[in-house]
C-alpha positions, 0 to 999 in steps of 0.5 A, spaced: 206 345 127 209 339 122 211 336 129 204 336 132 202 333 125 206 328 125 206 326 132 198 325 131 199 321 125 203 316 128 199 316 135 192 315 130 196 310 126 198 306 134 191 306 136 188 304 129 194 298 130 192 296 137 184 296 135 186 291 130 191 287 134 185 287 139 179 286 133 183 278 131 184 277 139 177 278 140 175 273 133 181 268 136 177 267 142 171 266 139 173 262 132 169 258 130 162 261 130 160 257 124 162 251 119 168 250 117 171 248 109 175 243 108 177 242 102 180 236 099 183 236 092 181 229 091 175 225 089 171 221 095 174 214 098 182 215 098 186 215 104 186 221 106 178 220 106 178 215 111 184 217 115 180 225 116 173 222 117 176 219 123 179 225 126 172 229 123 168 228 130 174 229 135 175 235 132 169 237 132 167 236 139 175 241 140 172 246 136 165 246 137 162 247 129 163 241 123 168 240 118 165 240 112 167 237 106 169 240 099 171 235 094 175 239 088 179 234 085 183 234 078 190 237 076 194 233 080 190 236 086 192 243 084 185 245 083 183 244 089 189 247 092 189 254 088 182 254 091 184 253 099 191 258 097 186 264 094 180 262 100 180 269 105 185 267 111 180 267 117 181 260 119 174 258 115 176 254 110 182 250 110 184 243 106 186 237 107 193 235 101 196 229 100 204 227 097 202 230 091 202 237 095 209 237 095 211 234 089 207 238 084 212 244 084 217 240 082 214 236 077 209 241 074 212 247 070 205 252 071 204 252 078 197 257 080 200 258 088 206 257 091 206 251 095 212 254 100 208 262 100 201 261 099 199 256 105 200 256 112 201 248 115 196 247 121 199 240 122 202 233 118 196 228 120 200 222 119 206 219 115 205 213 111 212 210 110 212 206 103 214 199 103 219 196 098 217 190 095 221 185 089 218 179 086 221 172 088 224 171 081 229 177 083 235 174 086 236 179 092 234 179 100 235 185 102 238 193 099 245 192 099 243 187 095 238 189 091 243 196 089 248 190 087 245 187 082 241 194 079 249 196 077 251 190 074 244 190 071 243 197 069 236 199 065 235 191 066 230 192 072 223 195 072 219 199 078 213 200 077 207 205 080 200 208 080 203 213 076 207 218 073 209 224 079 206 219 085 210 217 091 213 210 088 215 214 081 219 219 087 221 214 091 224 210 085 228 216 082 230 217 089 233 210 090 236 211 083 240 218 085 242 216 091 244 209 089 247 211 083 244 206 079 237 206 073 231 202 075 227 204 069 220 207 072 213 204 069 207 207 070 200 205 070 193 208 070 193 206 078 195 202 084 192 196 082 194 193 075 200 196 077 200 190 082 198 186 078 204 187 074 209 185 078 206 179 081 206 177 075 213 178 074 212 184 069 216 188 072 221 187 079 220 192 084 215 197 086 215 202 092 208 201 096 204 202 101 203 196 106 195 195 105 196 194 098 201 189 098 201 186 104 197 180 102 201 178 097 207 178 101 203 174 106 201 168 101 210 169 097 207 172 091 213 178 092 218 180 097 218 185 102 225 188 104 225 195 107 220 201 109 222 207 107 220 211 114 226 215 118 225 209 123 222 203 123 213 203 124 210 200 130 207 195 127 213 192 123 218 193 128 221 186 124 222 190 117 229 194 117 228 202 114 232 204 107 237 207 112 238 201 116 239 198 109 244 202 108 242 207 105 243 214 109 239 220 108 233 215 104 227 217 107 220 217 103 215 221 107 207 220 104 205 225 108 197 227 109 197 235 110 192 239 114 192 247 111 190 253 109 191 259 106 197 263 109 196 269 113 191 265 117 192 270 125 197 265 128 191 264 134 186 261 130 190 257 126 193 254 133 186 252 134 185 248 128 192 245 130 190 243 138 183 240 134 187 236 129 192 235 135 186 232 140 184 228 135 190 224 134 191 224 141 185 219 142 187 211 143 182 209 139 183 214 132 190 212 133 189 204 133 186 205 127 191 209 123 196 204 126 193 199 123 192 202 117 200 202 116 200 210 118 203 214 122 201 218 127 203 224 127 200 232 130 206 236 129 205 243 131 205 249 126 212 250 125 214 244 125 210 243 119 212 249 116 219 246 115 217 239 113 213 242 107 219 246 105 225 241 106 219 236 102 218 241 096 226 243 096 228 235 096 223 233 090 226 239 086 233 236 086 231 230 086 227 230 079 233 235 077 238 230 078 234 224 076 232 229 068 225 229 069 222 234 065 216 238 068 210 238 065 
């Protein structure tokens, strides 16, 4: 009896199983029949505006509904975050994150999510190489150079950023842990007097993107020596990378990350990543991102998943190694 009993069990809990396997095929086929959210923790006008609001038409042609923004910035990008991570995982709402989403955790000692557990990755949408530029008056032409004069000069020279836990103050701890040497970071409140600062010759060096520093490199004011990309972007063929410049494994990613919260059913989350693929696909779009300094990039879910672990894990070490302490 006991037998009869718990083979009827297991038959009940089979057949409720296989409805729901069925239930999330059915919403699959169907998904989307209404807007979807996406949520951007940061204020309106920034690079991951421009850059998603070229992809919003494409993507809403794949789909067949809208793209809605949600503008939820403030606490480095983690208000908006702890809203995508805590959102029902049925493809509704997703989020658009830049650097600072792989970053944070190593820098901010009270995270609301897990960034590796608590979001699924629907497609890196492009990778914005940084550009390593120093002021005129520094006597270098390259990195080799550069690592030379920052190890008989150690805590003489200044790298300046928009601030404390961006990618310039990342890439600068990096540089200084790979090349064994103590480029002392400055930071300032924003791209902009951070510039200012060091074509002045305030300060000697700075990571930055290209759109923020290419007409002072064209009219002499500073000096571009390397690209911090995995290999040299398209529209800079002539500019060497950090490991071309000889230093091996330097790769600084300031990746724009399209989410959402994790358990999204596998079928619906490869449909926003097929939208998000569409769109970068197009020749228009990616002329545009190209000439904006950014790379395209449409990779697939797992693909992103693993690029978000191995950011996440790198910054840890490097903010461990460079003696940040988190905040």
């Amino acid at each position: 009896m006991n037998s009869c009993k718990s083979r009827s069990g297991f038959v009940v809990a089979l057949a409720g199983g296989m409805m729901a396997l069925a239930s999330i095929g059915v919403n699959a086929q169907s998904f989307p029949t209404k807007l979807i959210r996406v949520v951007n923790p940061a204020a309106p006008g920034g690079n991951s505006d421009v850059f998603f609001r070229l992809l919003q038409p494409k993507m809403t042609e794949f789909l067949g509904q809208q793209l809605v923004f949600d503008y939820r910035a403030g606490g480095g990008g983690t208000i908006g975050g702890e809203i995508i991570a805590k959102s029902a995982p049925d493809g509704y709402t997703t989020g658009l994150v830049a650097a600072s989403y792989v970053i944070n955790p190593s820098m901010i000692k009270k995270m609301p999510y897990d960034t590796v557990k608590d979001f699924m990755g629907l497609g890196l949408i492009v990778d914005v190489p940084s550009w390593l530029v120093v002021h005129p008056s520094l006597p270098v032409k390259n990195v080799k150079e550069l690592i030379a004069l920052a190890k008989a000069r150690p805590g003489q020279l200044f790298g300046s950023s928009s601030g404390r836990a961006t990618v310039g103050h990342m890439s600068i701890e990096l540089f200084n842990s790979m090349a064994g040497v103590k480029v002392v970071h400055v930071p300032y409140k924003g791209a902009g007097p951070a510039i200012i600062d060091l074509v002045a010759g305030h300060v000697q060096l700075q990571f930055s993107s290209l759109p923020l520093v290419s007409g002072h490199v064209q009219q002499g004011r500073i000096k571009l020596i390397a690209q911090t990309g995995d290999k040299r972007a398209g529209f800079a063929k002539e500019i060497p990378t950090m490991i071309e410049a000889g230093m091996p494994g330097y790769v600084v990613s300031s990746g724009f990350s399209f989410i959402g919260p994790a358990g999204i059913p596998r079928a619906i989350a490869e449909r926003l990543n097929g939208a998000l693929v569409a769109s970068l696909r197009d020749p228009a779009n990616r002329k545009f991102l190209l000439e904006q300094g950014a790379e395209p990039v449409g990779s697939s879910i797992d693909e992103h998943e693993a690029y978000i672990k191995s950011e996440v894990a790198k910054w840890i070490k490097v903010v461990k190694q460079a003696g940040i302490e988190a905040q």
